[in-house]
C-alpha positions as CSV (number, residue, x, y, z in Angstrom):
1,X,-2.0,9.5,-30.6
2,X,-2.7,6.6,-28.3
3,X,-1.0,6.2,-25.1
4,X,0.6,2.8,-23.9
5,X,-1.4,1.5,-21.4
6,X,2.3,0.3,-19.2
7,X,4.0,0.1,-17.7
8,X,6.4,2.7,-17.7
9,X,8.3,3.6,-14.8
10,X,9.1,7.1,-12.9
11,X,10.5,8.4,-10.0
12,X,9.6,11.2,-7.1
13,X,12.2,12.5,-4.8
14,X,11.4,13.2,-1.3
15,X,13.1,14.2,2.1
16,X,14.2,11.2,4.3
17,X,13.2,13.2,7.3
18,X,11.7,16.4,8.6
19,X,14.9,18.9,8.5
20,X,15.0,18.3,4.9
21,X,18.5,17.0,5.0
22,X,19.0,14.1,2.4
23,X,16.5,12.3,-0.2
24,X,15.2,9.6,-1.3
25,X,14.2,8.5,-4.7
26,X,10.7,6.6,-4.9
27,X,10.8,4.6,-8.4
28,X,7.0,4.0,-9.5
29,X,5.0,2.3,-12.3
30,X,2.8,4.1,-14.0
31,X,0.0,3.0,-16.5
32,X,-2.4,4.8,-18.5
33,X,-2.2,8.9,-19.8
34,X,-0.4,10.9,-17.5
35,X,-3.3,13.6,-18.6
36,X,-6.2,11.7,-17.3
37,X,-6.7,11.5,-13.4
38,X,-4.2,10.3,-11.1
39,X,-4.7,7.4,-8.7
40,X,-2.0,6.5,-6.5
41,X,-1.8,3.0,-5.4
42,X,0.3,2.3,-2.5
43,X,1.3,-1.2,-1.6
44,X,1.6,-2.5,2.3
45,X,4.6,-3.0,4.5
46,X,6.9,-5.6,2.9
47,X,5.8,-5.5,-0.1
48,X,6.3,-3.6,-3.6
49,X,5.0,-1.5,-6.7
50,X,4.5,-5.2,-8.6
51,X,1.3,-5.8,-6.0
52,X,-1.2,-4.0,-8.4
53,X,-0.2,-4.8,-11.8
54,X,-3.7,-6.3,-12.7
55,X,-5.5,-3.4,-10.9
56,X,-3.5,-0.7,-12.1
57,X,-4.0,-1.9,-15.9
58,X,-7.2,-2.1,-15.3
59,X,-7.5,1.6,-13.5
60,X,-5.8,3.0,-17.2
61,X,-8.5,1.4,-19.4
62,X,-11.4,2.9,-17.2
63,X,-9.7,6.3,-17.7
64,X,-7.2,6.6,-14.6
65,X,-3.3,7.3,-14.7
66,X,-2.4,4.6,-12.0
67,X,0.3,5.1,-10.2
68,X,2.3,2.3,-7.9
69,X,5.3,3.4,-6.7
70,X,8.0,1.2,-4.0
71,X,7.6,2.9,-0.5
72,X,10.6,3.9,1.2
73,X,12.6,0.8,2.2
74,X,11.2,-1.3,-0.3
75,X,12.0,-2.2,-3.7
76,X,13.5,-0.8,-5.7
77,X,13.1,2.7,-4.1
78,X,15.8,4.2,-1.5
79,X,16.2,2.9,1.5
80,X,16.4,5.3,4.2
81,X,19.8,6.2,5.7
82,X,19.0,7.5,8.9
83,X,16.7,4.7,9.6
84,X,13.4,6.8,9.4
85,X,10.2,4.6,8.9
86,X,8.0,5.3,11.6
87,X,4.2,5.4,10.0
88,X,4.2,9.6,9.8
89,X,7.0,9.3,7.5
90,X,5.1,6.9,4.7
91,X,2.8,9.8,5.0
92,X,5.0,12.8,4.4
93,X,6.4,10.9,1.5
94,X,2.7,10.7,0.3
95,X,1.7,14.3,0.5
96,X,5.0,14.9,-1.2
97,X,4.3,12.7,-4.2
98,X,1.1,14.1,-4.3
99,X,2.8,17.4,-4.9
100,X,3.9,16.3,-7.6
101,X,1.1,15.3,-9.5
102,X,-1.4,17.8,-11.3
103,X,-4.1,16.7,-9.6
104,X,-5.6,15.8,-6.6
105,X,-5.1,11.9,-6.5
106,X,-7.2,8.9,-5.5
107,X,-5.4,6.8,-2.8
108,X,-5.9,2.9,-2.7
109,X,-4.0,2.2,0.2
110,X,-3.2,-1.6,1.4
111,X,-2.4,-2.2,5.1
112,X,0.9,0.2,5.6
113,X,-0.2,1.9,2.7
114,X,-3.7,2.5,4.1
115,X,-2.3,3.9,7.3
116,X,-0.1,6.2,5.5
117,X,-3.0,7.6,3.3
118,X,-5.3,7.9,6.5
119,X,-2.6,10.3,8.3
120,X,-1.8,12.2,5.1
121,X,-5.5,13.0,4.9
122,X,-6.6,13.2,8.6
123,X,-3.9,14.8,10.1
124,X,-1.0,16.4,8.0
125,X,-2.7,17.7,4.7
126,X,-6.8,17.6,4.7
127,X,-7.6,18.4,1.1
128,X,-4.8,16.7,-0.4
129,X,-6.7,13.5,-1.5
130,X,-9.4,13.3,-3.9
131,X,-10.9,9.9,-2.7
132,X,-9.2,6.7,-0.7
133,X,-9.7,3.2,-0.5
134,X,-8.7,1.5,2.3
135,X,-7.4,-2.1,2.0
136,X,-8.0,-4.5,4.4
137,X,-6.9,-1.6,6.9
138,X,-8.6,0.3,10.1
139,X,-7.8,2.6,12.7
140,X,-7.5,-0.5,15.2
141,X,-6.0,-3.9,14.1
142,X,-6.6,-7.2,15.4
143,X,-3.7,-7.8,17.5
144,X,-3.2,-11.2,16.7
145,X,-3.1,-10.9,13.2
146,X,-0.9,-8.0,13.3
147,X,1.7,-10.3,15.0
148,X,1.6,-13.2,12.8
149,X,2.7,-10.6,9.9
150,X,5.3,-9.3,11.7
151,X,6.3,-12.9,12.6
152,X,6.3,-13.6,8.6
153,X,7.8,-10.6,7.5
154,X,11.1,-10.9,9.9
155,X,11.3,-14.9,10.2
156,X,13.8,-14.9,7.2
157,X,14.4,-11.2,6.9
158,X,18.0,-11.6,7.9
159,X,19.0,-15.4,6.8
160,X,17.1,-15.0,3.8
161,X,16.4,-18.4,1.3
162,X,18.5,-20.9,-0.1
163,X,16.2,-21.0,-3.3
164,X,12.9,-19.5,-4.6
165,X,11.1,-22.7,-3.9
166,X,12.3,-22.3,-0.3
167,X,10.6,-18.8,-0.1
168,X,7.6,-20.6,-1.8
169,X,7.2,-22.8,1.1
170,X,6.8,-20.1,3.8
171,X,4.5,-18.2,1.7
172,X,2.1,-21.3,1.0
173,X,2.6,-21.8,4.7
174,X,1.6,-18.0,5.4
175,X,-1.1,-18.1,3.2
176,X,-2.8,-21.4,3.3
177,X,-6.0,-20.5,1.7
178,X,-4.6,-19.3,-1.8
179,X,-3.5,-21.3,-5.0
180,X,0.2,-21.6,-5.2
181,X,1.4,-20.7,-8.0
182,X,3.2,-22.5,-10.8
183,X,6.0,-20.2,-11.4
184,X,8.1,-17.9,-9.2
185,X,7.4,-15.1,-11.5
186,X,5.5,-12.6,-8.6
187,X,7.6,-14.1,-5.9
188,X,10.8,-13.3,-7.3
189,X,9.9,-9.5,-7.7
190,X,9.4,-9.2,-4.1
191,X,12.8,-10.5,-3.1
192,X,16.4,-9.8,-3.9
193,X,19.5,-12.2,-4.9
194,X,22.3,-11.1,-2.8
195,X,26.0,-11.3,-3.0
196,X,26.1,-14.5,-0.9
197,X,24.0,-16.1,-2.8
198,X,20.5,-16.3,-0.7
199,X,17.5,-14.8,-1.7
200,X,16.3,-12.1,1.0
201,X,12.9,-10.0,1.1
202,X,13.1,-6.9,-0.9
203,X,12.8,-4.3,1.7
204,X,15.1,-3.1,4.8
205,X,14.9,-5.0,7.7
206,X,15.8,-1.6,9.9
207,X,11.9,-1.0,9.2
208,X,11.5,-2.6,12.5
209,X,14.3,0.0,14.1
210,X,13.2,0.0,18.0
211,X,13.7,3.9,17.7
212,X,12.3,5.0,14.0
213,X,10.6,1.8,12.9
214,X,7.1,1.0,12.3
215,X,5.6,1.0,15.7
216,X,7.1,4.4,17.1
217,X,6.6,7.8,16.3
218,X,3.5,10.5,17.7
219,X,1.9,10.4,14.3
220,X,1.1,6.8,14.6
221,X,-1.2,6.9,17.6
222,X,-4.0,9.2,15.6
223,X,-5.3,6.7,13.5
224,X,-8.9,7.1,14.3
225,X,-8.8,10.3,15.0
226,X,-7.6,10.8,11.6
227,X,-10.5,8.6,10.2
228,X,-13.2,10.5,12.3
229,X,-12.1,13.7,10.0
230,X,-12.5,12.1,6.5
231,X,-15.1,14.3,4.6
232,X,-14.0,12.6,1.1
233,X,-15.4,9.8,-0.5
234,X,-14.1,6.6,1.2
235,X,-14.1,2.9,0.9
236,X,-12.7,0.0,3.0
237,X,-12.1,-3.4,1.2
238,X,-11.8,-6.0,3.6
239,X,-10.7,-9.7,3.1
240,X,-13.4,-11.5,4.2
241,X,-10.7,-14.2,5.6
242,X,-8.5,-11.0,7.4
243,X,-7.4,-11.7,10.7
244,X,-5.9,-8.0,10.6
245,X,-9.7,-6.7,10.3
246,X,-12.3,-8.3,11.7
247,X,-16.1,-7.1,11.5
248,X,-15.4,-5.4,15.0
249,X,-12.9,-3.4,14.1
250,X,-14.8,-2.5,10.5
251,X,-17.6,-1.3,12.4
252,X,-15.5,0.8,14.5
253,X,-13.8,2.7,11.5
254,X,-17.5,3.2,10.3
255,X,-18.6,4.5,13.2
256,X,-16.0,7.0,12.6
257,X,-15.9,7.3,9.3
258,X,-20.1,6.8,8.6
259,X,-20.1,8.3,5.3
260,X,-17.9,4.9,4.4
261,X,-18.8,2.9,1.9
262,X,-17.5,-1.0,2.9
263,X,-17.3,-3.9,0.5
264,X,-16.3,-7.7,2.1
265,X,-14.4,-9.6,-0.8
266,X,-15.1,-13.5,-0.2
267,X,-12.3,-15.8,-0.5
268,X,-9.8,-13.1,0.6
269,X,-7.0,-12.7,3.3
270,X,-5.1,-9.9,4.4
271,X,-3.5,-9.4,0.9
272,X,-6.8,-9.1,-1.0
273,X,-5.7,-7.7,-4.4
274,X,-3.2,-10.9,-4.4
275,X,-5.8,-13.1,-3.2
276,X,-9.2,-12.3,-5.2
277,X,-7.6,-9.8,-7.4
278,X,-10.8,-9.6,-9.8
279,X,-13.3,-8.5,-7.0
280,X,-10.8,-6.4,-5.6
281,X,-10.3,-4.4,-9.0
282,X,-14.1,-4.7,-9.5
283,X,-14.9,-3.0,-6.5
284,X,-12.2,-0.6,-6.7
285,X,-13.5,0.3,-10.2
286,X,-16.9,0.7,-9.6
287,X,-16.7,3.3,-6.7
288,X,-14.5,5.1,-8.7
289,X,-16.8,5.0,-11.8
290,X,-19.3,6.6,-9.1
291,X,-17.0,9.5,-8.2
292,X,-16.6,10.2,-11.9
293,X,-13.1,10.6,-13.7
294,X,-14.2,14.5,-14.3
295,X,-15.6,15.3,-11.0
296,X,-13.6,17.9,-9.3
297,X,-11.9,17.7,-6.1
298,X,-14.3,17.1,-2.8
């Protein structure tokens, strides 16, 4: 019987904080069998699931069961009542989904999605991963770039847009060095219509919480000592135009990570699947055909 390549959506429940009080329900897309082996692809802060459709149709047609699902406080997934988005937390979620699977999954990890990946491996669960791609992501960040994100992602995060051709405009403005598009079609799954009548960014602006936001937490500080205990087959993708990951800082995650494999995708930013999403998926594809779908778990 053949199996429809996708989408077709699901959901995983996990705690919304340590004392296992409360949940929240991640809803994913899924494409491909659900028998063949699972790669999860987790998109970066702001964001949602809707950032890999090409890759993740492509993933199912090499043999994968892709897997995107909304991080907490985005999309269409739960946002977090008690406010808990520090960077561990992305990663608990992950080695709860992971749970959940049959399999040990592949990780492609964008930016937040990345760091979440790199903890859940490094630090909380070693052995939980099968294989992780890095997006456009390392241990240390460029400081600069990091802040011109930020400055994107909260510019309009309470006022919101009068239209989708306003939100338009700041992303052509954000991302100067890619096509803009004809239609709203991808832009309008990344924001929400509200009851007043703007359009605001589809995820919750108490990510930024001074207390259980992004930036805080003890987790968060063990990025490269996470990296410097990978032992599974790893990748970083960088945007060749990133000014989140520079060749300085890709250096340092090899150095940590030597047994790295790195690939720099040419006319790509920060959101390289968006921006060059056929070298992206080519890349990503090929180092997974090298692992093998039937290769057990490293």
């Amino acid at each position: 019987m053949d199996v429809p390549l996708g989408p077709v959506t699901r959901t995983f429940t996990v705690s919304d904080d340590l004392s296992g009080d409360g949940e929240l329900h991640l809803v994913a897309d899924t494409w491909g069998d659900p028998t063949d082996p699972p790669v999860l692809l987790l998109h970066g802060g702001g964001q949602t699931r809707h950032a890999w459709g090409g890759t993740a149709a492509a993933l199912a047609r090499h043999g994968w069961y892709a897997i995107a699902y909304d991080q907490r406080g985005h999309g269409d997934s739960d946002r977090s009542p008690t406010r808990h988005y520090e960077a561990g937390r992305f990663a608990e979620d992950l080695v709860e989904v992971a749970a959940d699977l049959d399999a040990a999954p592949v990780v492609v990890g964008a930016s937040l999605g990345g760091l979440a990946a790199l903890l859940a491996e490094g630090i909380l669960a070693p052995g939980l991963l099968r294989s992780l791609v890095l997006v456009d992501i390392t241990p240390r960040q460029e400081r600069e770039g990091v802040m011109r994100i930020v400055d994107f992602m909260l510019r309009h995060a309470e006022s919101g847009f009068g239209t989708l051709e306003e939100a338009a405009d700041a992303v052509a403005a954000y991302q100067p060095h890619r096509a803009r598009p004809r239609d709203h079609t991808g832009l309008r799954k990344n924001l929400r219509l509200d009851a007043d009548g703007r359009w605001r960014w589809h995820w919750d602006p108490h990510l930024f919480d001074p207390e259980r936001g992004l930036q805080t937490g003890t987790v968060a500080g063990r990025f490269a000592e996470a990296a410097a205990r990978l032992r599974l087959p790893t990748l970083l993708v960088r945007g060749q135009l990133s000014d989140l990951v520079s060749p300085e800082t890709a250096a340092e995650f090899l150095a940590l990570a030597p047994h790295a494999r790195f690939v720099d995708v040419s006319g790509a930013g920060h959101m390289v699947a968006g921006d060059r999403n056929d070298r992206f998926t080519a890349a990503v594809v090929d180092f997974l055909a090298e692992l093998g779908p039937d290769e057990p778990t490293g």
